[in-house]
C-alpha positions as CSV (number, residue, x, y, z in Angstrom):
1,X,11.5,6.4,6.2
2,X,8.3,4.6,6.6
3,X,6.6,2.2,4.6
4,X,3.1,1.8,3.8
5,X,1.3,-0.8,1.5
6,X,-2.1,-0.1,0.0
7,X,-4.5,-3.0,-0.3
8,X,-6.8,-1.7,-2.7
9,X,-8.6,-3.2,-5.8
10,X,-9.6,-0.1,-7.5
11,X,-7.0,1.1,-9.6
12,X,-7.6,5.3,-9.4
13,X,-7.7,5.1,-5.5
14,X,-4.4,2.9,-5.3
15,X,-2.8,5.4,-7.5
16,X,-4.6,8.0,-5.5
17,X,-3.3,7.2,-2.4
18,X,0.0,5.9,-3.6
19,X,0.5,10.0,-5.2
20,X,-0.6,11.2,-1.7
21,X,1.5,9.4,0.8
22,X,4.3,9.8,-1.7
23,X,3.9,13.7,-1.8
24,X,4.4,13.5,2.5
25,X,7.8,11.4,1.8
26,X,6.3,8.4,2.6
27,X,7.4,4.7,0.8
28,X,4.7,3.1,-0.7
29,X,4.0,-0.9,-1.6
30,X,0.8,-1.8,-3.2
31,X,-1.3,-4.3,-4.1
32,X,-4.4,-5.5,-6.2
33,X,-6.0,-8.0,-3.7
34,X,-5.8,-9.3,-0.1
35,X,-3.6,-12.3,-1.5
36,X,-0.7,-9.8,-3.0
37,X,-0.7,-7.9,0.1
38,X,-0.3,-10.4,2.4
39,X,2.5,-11.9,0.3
40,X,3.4,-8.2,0.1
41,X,3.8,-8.3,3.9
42,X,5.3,-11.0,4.7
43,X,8.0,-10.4,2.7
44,X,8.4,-6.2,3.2
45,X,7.2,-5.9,7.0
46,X,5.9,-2.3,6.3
47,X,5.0,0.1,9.2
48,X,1.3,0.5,8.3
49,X,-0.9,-1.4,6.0
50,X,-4.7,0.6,4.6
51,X,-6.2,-2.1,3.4
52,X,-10.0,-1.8,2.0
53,X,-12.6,-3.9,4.1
């Protein structure tokens, strides 16, 4: 299965998201801010990150 983390600040379109790609069998990580999510990566090595510029 592949992994995805959402970088995302706003709370409804995290969960948004998170609800989405978890409906298409998808694993989710998320995080709050660019700090979390690069910790998040480092650590998890997911297949795609969506990230908010």
């Amino acid at each position: 299965m592949n992994t995805i983390l959402i970088i995302e600040d706003e709370v409804q379109i995290r969960n948004n998201l998170r609800q989405i790609l978890h409906l298409s069998d998808f694993d989710t990580l998320v995080a709050e801010n660019g700090l979390q999510g690069l910790e998040l990566a480092k650590d998890k090595h997911p297949d795609l990150i969506i990230c908010e510029v």
